[in-house]
Each structure stands twice: as C-alpha cells, then as structure tokens.
C-alpha positions in Angstrom: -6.7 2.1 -20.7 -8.1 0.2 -17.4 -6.5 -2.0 -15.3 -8.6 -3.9 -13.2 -7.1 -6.2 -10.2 -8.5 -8.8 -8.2 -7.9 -12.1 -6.5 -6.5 -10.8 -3.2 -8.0 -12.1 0.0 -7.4 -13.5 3.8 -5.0 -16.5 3.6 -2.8 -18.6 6.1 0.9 -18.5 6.2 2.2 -21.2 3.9 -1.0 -20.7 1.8 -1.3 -19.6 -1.7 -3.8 -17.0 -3.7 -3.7 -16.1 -7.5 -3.8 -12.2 -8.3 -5.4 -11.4 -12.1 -5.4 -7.9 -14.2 -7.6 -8.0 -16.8 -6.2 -5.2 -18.8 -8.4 -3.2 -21.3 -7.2 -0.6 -24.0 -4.3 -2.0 -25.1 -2.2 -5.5 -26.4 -0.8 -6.7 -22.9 1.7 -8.8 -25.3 3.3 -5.4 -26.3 3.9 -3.5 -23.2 6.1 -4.1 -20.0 4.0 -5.6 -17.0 4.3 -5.5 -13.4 3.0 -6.7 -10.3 4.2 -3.7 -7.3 3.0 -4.0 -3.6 2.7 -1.6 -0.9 2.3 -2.2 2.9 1.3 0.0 5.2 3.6 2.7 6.2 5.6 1.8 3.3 6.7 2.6 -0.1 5.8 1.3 -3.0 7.7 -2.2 -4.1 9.0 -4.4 -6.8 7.2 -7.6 -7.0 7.3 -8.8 -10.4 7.8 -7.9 -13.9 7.8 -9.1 -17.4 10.0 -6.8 -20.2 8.1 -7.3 -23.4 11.3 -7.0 -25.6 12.5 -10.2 -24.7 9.5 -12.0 -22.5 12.3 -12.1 -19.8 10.6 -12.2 -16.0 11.7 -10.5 -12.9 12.1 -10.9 -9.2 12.1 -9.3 -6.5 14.5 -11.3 -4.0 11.8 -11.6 -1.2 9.2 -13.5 -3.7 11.9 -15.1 -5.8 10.6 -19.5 -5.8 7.1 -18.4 -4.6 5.9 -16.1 -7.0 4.9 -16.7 -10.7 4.3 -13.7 -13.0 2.5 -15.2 -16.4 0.0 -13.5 -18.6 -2.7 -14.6 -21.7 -2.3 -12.7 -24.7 -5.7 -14.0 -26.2 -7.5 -12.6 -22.5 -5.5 -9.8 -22.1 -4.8 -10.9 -18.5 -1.7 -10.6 -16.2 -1.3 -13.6 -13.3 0.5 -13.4 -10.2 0.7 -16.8 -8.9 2.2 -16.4 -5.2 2.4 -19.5 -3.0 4.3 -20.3 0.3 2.9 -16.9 1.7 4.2 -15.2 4.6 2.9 -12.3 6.6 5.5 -10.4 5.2 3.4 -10.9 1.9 0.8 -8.7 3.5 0.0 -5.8 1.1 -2.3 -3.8 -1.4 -0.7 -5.2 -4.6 -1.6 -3.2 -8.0 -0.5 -4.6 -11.6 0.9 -2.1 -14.1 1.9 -1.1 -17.7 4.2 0.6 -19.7 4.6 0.9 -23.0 7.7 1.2 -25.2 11.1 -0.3 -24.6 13.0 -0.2 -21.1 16.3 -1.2 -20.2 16.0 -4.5 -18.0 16.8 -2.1 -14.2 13.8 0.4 -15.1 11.3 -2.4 -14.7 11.6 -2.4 -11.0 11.2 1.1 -10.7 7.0 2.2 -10.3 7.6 5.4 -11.6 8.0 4.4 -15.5 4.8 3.0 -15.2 2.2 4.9 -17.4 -0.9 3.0 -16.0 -2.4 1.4 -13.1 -4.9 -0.7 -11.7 -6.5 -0.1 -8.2 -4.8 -2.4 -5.3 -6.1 -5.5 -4.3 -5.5 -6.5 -0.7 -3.9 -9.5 0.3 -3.7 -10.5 4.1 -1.5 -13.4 5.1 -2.5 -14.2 8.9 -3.4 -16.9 11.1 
C-alpha cells in the first residue's frame, strides 16, 4: 500500500491550495481516510476524516467552513480542499488509511491509522 501526497505549497493568508493522495494498494471507498497535520514543535493533529461505514465527514473545529475532505473512488484519490487559509494552517499535512470499522471518536485519533503517506508542506505567509 502507498500513499502518495502532494499539492502543498507557499500561499497568502486568505488564500486557498488543494491537497491530493493518490492511494495505491487498496479500494479507498472501503477504508476510513484522513487528512492529519503537524507543525513544528507540535504533535500530530486532526484535520479531516471520512468513516467509510457511513460516508460521514469530520472536522476538526479550527478548519470547520474552510476545509473540504472529498475523495474519487474511480481514481483512488483523497482531496483536501482548504480555503480561507491562515498562518495557523502552516504545517506538514500527511493523508491516511485504515481499514475495518471504527467507532465515529477513533477517526480523530493518528494512531488507528495503519498507513501513511509522506507530508506535504503547506506555508501560509505573506
């Protein structure tokens, strides 16, 4: 299984960038999905997630109205659509997987995750 990230880049404050993970190895449609996001000096965080029992998505409350989380079954391709970006946005973000059923807190936490992709940074600055 690979997970491959990309999209990040320089932006301004209020501007937008779309993250992709094209996934390989397995049906994205059948796993849980996530977008994570780590800072310097910090842990790992919750960005976004979608539970593949019930297609339900998930927030984080600092990207909640900014972010979209979407995927394409027929590419095999998870989206992070994050506009309105702040410098607080500034991170490494990396898209995940796990497989099997979750109960709807788990998706939040990184360490159910059973795959990976490398980070992709994004800099919001002026």
């Amino acid at each position: 299984v690979q997970l491959q990230a990309s999209g990040g880049g320089l932006v301004q404050p209020g501007g937008s960038l779309r993250l992709s993970c094209a996934i390989s190895g397995l049906a994205l449609e059948k796993n849980n999905i996530g977008w994570f996001r780590q800072a310097p000096g910090k842990e790992r965080e919750f960005v976004s997630g979608i539970r593949s029992s019930d297609g339900n998505r998930y927030y984080a409350d600092s990207v909640k109205g900014r972010f979209t989380i979407s995927r394409d079954n027929a590419m095999n391709t998870l989206y992070l659509q994050m506009n309105s970006l702040e410098p607080d946005d500034t991170a490494d973000y990396y898209c995940a997987v796990r497989s099997g059923r979750i109960i709807t807190g788990a998706i939040r936490r990184p360490e159910i995750y059973d795959y990976w992709g490398q980070g992709t940074l994004v800099t919001v600055s002026s």
